[in-house]
Each structure stands twice: as C-alpha cells, then as structure tokens.
C-alpha positions, 0 to 999 in steps of 0.5 A, a space after each residue: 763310182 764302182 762296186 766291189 762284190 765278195 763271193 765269201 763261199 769261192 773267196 773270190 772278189 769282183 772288183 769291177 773298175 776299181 781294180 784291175 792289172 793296168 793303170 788305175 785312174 785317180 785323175 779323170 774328172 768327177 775322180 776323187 782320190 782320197 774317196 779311191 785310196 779310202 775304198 783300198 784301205 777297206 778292200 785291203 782288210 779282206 786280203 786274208 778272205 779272198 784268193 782271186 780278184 775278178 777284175 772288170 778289165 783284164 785278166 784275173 789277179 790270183 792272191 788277196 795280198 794284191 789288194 793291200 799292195 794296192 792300198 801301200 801303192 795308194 798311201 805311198 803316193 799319199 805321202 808323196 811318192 814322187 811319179 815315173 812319169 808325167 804327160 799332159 798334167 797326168 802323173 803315172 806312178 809304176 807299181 808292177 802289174 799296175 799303175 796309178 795315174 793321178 792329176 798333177 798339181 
C-alpha cells in the first residue's frame, strides 16, 4: 500500500513507495499488479499538473511526463512485454531510470 500526495500550488507530487528511480516491486507478497498498474493509469493523468516527483526512496525525478512513461512501462508488461532478466521466479523488466520487478509465471 502507498500514498501519493499533490502539492497543486508547488506542482509537485510525493510519491511515497509508488514511485521512485529503481526497481518498482509489483512481485512481493500481498503485491497486486493490476491494483499497481491501475494506480499509474490515475497518477499518469496528473502529468500535465506537476513538475517534480518527490519520491520516498532516491532522489527526486524532474517532469511529469515520467508518471505516464511509468504507466506505458506498466501496460507494456500488461501486454506481454517480455523481461530482461528473471532470477529466483522474479522477472525484471529495465525501463531506463527505473525498472518493474514482477512475479514469474
């Protein structure tokens, strides 16, 4: 679970564990990656509105285009894009500054 507040004053948007410029975990337990993909579908709709993700982990990410280049990364893997890597029944899927780690099949 996570919470995403937005500063619509300072167009800035803190996103707490759902976001940040690492591997994105849509694979541990108690994970639910429709519920994940579903939450960047709605963030991705606020791209225009914000400048700077405040992230919970890492450093900040400048530009609210990153949220829907997270959402077209969750739909991408949604339609079967195949992973990078896959160690331990976990597939990595490498987006640039991020990546999403999801459970295998």
């Amino acid at each position: 679970d996570a919470l995403c507040l937005l500063d619509a004053e300072a167009r800035i948007l803190f996103t707490g564990d759902t976001l940040y410029p690492a591997p994105l975990y849509a694979h541990v337990g108690g994970a639910d990656f429709d519920a994940y993909r579903q939450s960047m579908a709605r963030l991705a709709t606020l791209a225009d509105r914000v400048d700077l993700l405040a992230t919970g982990h890492n450093e900040p990410v400048r530009g609210g285009n990153r949220l829907v280049e997270v959402h077209e990364a969750f739909e991408a893997v949604a339609a079967g894009a195949p992973p990078d890597g896959e160690q331990d029944g976990v597939r990595r899927h490498d987006f640039g500054w991020f990546s999403l780690l999801t459970a295998a099949p």
